[in-house]
N, C-alpha and C positions, 0 to 999 in steps of 0.2 A: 704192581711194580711201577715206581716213576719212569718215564719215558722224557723226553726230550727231543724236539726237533733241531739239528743244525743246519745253518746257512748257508749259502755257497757261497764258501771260501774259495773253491776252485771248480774249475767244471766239470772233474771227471766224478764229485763226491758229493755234488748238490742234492739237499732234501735228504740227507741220511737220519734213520731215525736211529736214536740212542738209549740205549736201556741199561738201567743202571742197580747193581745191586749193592746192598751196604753190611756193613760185621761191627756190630757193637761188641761191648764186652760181655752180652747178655746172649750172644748167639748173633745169626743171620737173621736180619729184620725184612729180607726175600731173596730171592734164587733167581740164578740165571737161567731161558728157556734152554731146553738142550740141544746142540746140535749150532748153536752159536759163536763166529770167533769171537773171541774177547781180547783186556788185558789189562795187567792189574795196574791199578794205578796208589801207590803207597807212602803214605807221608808228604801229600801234597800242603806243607805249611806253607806260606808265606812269609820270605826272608825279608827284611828290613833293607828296604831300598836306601842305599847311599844316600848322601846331601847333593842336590844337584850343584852344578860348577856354573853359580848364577854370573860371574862374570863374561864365561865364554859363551854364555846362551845369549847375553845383551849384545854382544860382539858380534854375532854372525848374524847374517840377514833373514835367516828362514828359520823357524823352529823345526820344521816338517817336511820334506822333499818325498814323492811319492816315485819310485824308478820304477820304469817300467807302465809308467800311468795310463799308456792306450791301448792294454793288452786286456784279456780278459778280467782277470781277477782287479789287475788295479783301477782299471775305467770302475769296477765296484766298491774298488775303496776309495775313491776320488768322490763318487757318489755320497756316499755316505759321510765322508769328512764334510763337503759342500752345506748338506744337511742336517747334520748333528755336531759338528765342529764349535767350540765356542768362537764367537765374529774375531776375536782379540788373536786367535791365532794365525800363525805368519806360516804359510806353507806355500810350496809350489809344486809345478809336476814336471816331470825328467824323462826321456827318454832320445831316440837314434833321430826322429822325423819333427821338423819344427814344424810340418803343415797341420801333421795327425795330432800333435801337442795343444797348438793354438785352436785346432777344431773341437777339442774337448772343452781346453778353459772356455766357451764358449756355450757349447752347452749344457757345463756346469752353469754358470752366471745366468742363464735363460731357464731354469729350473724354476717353478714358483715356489718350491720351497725352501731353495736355497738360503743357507742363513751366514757362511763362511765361504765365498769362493775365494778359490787360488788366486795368491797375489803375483804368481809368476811361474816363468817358465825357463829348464834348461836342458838343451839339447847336447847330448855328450853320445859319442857311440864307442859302446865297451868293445866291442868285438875289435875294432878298429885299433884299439889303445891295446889290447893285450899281443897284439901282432906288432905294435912298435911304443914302447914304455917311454921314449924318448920324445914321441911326436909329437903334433898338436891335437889331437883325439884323447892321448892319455892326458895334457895338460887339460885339457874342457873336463875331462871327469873326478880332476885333483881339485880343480875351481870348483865345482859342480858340490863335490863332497865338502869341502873349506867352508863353502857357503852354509852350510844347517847346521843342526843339533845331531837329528836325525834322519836317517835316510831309512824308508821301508821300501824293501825291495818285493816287486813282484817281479821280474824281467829272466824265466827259464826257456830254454835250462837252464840252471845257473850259472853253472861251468862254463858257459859261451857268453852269458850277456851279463851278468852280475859277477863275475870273479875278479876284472881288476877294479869295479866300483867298491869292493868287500874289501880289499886290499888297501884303496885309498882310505877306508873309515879304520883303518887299522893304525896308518900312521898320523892323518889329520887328528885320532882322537874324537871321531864321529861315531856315536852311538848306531849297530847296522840292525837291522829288524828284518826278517825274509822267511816266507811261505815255503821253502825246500823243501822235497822231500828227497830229494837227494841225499841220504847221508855218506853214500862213498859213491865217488872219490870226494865229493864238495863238503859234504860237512867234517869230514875225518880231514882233509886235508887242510883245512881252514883249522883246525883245529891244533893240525902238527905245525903249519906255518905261518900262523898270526897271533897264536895264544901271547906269546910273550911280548911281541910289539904293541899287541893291542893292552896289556895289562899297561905298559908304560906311560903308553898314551892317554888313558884312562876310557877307551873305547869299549863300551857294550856290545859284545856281538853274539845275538840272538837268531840261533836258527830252527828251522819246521816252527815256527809260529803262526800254523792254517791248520787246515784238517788232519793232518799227522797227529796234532795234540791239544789242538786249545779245545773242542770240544767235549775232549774225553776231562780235561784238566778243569777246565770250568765246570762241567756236571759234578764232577768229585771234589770240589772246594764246595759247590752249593749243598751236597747228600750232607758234609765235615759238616759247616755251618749248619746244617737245621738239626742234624744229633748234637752239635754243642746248645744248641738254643734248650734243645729238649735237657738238658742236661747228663747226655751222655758223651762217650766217648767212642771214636771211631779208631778202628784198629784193621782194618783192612777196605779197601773199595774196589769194585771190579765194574769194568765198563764194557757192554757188549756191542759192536757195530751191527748190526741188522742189516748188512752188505747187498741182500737178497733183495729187500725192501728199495732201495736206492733206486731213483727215477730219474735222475741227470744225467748227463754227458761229457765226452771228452773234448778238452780243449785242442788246441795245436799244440800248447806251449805244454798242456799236459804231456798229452803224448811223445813229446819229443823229449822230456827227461825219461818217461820208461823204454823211450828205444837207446836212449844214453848211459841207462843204468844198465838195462841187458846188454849192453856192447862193454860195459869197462869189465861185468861181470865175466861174460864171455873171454877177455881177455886175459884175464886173470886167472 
């Protein structure tokens, strides 16, 4: 059976191994071990990405803004841009503390193999703005959002540090990208209360894009692709997490969305 290791996207889910079973049209080409959760993952095509809006992308200063950038997961994706980023792209990093911001662009740039460091920096604090819509906390994070294409948010919970930054990419028209696994109240509600601002605007707003799904979604486009190469067809894929196996740890920001989730649960 192929197996696959994923990355730490976050800390409570590092080092998970992933196992993956495939269904041709000729039968099951292998099986799930038993006693494994799974879940199905079915008709992952690849839709046809839009024409990008190359005017508004020449207009705004950043291509790329990373929120949340001194937290666990995004001090990782900051890493990894610094190091695999092509030089040409224009990114920055974002978050509450301009000491802990400037301490990272820093040693981002002191990496020896950095090959794209951050060309800047901006400090906005959401918790701040969502306490007063009017202030100058929510104007730093409408600036903040104005400034890019798009913003990938790591900064959870969400619901506390990323909900009025998601809000401002709704009405700037800023494409939002974020690791949540929040999906109630933050992803359902984002969904009751921005779907339609954000279509007008022409806003992409992308949620649980971490461990919730890109692993299981990437393994199951790569199983699709080598049964197409083979010449067959895929007609169901199942992905099993080996939860058991996991050898990482929790974050802060992790664990403060599962005490956030069992509290609205709770209340509800």
């Amino acid at each position: 059976m192929p197996t696959g290791r994923a990355g730490a996207t976050s800390g409570l889910y590092a080092n998970v191994t992933l196992k993956l079973a495939v269904t041709s049209g000729n039968g099951p080409l292998s099986s799930l071990p038993a006693g494994r959760e799974h879940r199905d993952c079915v008709g992952l095509l690849p839709a046809t990405p839009p024409a990008p809006n190359v005017e508004r992308m020449a207009t705004r200063e950043y291509d790329l803004i990373v929120w949340g950038a001194t937290g666990f997961t995004g001090s990782l994706m900051c890493k990894h841009l610094a190091q695999h980023a092509p030089p040409e792209l224009r990114w920055a990093v974002a978050g509450r503390r301009a000491d802990a911001l400037h301490k990272l662009v820093a040693e981002l740039a002191s990496l020896p193999s950095t090959r794209c460091p951050p060309g800047g920096v901006k400090v906005a604090d959401a918790v701040a703005a969502a306490a007063d819509a009017a202030g100058e906390h929510a104007d730093a994070v409408r600036k903040m959002v104005a400034s890019t294409h798009v913003v990938l948010a790591a900064a959870g919970p969400f619901p506390i540090y990323s909900k009025p930054v998601l809000a401002a990419c709704a009405v700037a028209g800023t494409h939002y990208v974020d690791i949540t696994g929040e999906v109630v109240p933050y992803v359902r509600d984002s969904v009751r209360a921005l779907h339609e601002q954000a279509r007008a605007t022409g806003a992409k707003i992308v949620h649980c894009a971490g461990y919730d799904s890109m692993p299981s979604d990437l393994l199951s486009l790569l199983a699709i692709d080598a049964l197409r190469a083979a010449g067959q067809q895929c007609s169901r894929c199942i992905v099993a997490y080996d939860l058991l196996g996991t050898l990482g740890y929790m974050s802060s920001g992790t664990l403060l969305s599962i005490v956030a989730i069992m509290r609205h649960l709770h209340a509800t």
